[in-house]
Phi, psi and omega in degrees: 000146186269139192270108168326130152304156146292153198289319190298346191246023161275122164200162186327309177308294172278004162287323176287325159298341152306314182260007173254357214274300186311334192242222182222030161114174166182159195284142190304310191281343155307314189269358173285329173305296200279341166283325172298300200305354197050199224260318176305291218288319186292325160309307165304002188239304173326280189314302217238064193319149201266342179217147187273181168296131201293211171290122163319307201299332209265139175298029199235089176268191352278043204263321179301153159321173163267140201313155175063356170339300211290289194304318185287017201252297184299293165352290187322274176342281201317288170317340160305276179338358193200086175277005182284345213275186222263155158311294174345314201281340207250345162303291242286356193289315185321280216308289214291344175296312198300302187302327172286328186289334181289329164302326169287317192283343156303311172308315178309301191282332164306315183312311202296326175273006229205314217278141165257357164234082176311305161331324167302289179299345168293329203262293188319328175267353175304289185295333175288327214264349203262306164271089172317150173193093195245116172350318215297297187259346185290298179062040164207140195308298191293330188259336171314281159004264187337294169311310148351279186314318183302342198266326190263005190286308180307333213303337170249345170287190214259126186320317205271340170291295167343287160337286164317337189256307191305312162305344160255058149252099179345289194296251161033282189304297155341294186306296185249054148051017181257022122345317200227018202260121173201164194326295183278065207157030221279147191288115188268356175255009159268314169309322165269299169342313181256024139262328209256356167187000151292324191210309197266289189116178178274162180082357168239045152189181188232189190271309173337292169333305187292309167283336185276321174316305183307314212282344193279343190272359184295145188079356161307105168234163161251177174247089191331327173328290201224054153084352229248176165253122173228159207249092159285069190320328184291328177252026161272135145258116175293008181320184141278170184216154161253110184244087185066033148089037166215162222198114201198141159298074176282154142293172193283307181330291221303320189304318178289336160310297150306290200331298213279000183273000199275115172341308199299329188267324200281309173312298177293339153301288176306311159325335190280311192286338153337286184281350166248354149280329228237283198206170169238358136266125193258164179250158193325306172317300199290304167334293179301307198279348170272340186270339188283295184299351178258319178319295212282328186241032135091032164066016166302145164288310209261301202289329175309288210305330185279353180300296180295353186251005167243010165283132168314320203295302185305003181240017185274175202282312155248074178225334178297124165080341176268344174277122170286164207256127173326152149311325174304301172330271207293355178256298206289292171347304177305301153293002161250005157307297192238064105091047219235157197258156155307130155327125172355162165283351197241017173259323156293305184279342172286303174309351163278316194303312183291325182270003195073004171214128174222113218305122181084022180216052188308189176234048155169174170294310164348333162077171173310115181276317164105158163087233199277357201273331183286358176218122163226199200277312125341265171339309180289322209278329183291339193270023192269269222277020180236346171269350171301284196300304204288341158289317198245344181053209197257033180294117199096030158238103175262005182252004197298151167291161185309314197283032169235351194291139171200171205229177190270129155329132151278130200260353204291348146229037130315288169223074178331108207309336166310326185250014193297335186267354147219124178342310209275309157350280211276283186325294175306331164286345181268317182288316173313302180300326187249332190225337141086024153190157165346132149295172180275173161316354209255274156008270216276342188296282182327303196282330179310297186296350180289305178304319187320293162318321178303323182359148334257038190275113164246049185295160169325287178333311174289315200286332207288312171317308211296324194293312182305329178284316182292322166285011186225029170247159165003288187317299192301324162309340201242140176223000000 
């Protein structure tokens, strides 16, 4: 069972870790807001957004779809109906599929930097890393989009609900081929996948499990018209199956049914959400008291997370501060640091692509390992010079081509002019801001002697110097 904080250890650190673990980070005066509201209101305003997001359909971005789904659904259609058509013409839908999955994926990140309801878009990247699914070989716009929406309309609901829209999700279906799963053929890699990293883990089923599983997803189609998942009766086997030691003319449902009743899954969902909230080795007890916390509400989601954002354990001292920060993490965070617009689009996903994670395109089912894997020696030097570019853009270059251009952070309540003048100040206010605690002494000694050497210049330019040395440290890296 999980240990309630007590109301005296609600305090600025921990509200600031509520909002980078639960979110994408936040500004000193959002977490001085969520500390007065205490720990309850703020949980609760996570779970239970005060207004949802309109409707996709509505022209308000960044809530709308991203531009062209619809005509590229109708393209889509039309090019069946005419199997005549010229390669070019089957070139030119390629290119344009490519270019639209780079709009979704930008559209996504906007929700994430914008969205009034985070927790959503956190859980919506949750679920992308857990049912892996990548543009790459899906190659239609629309339905990766689509598998999206699924993830955030479920994103606090209930798993088993979930599963279930996921074994019929087009994109889904594609990536692991069960598409093409039929009676003399039954198709085997959503069947081991979804025991061997969906739900159970390996060691809670056997190859028998696997096969019998498969003949049950047999007749699973889509209907390329008008996009949907249909039902084939005809390439189904109906047989009986032995699935995890009971025996039944199952189905894809019936098979997914057993699965969630199995000790094995509520424990392996919980460790995931563990290792993506809490740490990334959690240690057994809070892993056993999250899994417990899935049973007792029936794999409902929003009473586990409130339980869990409300536990001492997710606020211990080492949990605070210790987790690296996703590339995702570390971008969109950043722009809401420095109260900054995203970077062009193809300068933001070339920059995750450079950092390992690029939002609809993980690099296996496996989905992304997270942890120490998001930093090496590449990686880390990039995210040095790319926090550069996101302070200064392309200021002193007047010649960058257009799709790189970005202007310099405004710095004017960053770093306010009240405090340029004194040293000691500013860096704690600035250490406040970028780390939402003291820098260390080693730390706050370097930017002090950085200011020092400036004497007596507190230009836009110099703190921009300053930010860059604070964001390209240890700390900064962590969240």
């Amino acid at each position: 069972m999980l240990t309630p904080l007590p109301a005296q250890k609600w305090t600025f650190r921990t509200a600031a870790h509520l909002l980078n673990r639960a979110g994408f980070g936040a500004i000193p005066e959002e977490i001085e807001a969520a500390q007065r509201a205490g720990m309850e209101a703020t949980v609760k305003n996570f779970l239970h957004p005060p207004a949802d997001p309109p409707a996709v359909e509505e022209d308000d971005a960044p809530w709308r779809a991203p531009e062209n789904l619809t005509l590229r659904r109708g393209k889509m259609r039309a090019l069946r109906n005419q199997p005549d058509q010229p390669r070019e013409k089957i070139r030119e839908m390629a290119n344009e599929s490519r270019e639209e999955l780079l709009e979704v994926g930008l559209w996504w990140l906007e929700r994430m930097r914008k969205g009034r309801a985070p927790l959503v878009e956190k859980m919506t990247l949750f679920w992308h890393g857990h049912f892996a699914t990548s543009g790459q070989k899906i190659r239609n716009s629309y339905w990766m989009w689509r598998q999206n929406e699924t993830f955030r309309r479920h994103a606090l609901g209930n798993f088993s609900t979930l599963l279930h829209e996921i074994s019929r999700d087009p994109a889904m279906m594609i990536y692991l081929d069960l598409a093409q799963s039929k009676k003399s053929r039954p198709n085997e890699n959503w069947a081991r996948e979804v025991m061997e990293l969906f739900t159970l883990g390996i060691g809670h089923y056997t190859e028998k499990d696997i096969r019998e599983s498969a003949r049950a997803f047999t007749g699973y189609r889509l209907n390329l018209r008008n996009q949907k998942f249909r039902y084939e009766p005809a390439l189904h086997d109906a047989g009986r199956k032995t699935f995890l030691g009971q025996t039944g003319n199952f189905s894809g449902d019936d098979i997914l049914d057993l699965i969630v009743q199995q000790p094995a899954c509520p424990a392996w969902i919980a460790r995931k959400l563990c290792r993506f909230f809490v740490q990334d080795e959690p240690v057994d007890s809070l892993v056993s008291a999250v899994a417990g916390s899935l049973r007792k509400h029936d794999l409902e989601l929003r009473p586990v997370l409130q339980e869990l954002f409300r536990a001492e354990e997710f606020y211990a001292d080492a949990v605070i501060g210790a987790q690296i920060k996703s590339p995702i993490q570390f971008l969109v965070q950043a722009c809401r640091l420095l109260e900054s617009d995203l970077p062009p689009t193809r300068v933001t996903l070339g920059a995750l692509r450079q950092m390992g994670q690029i939002p609809l395109a993980p690099p296996n089912v496996k989905g992304w390992d997270g942890g120490k894997s998001w930093i090496n020696t590449s990686t880390l030097l990039f995210r040095y010079n790319f926090a550069h570019y996101l302070l200064s853009g392309t200021e002193g270059h007047p010649k960058a081509p257009a799709a790189l251009r970005r202007a310099a952070v405004d710095l004017s309540q960053i770093a306010p002019a009240r405090l340029r003048d004194d040293p000691a100040a500013l860096v704690a206010w600035l250490s406040r801001w970028f780390y939402q605690a003291p820098a260390s002494p080693a730390q706050t000694a370097t930017f002090l002697a950085y200011l020092k050497s400036k004497e007596p210049d507190r230009s836009d330019q110099t703190i921009r110097h300053l930010l860059h040395l604070m964001m390209s440290t240890p700390q900064y890296q962590l969240t």
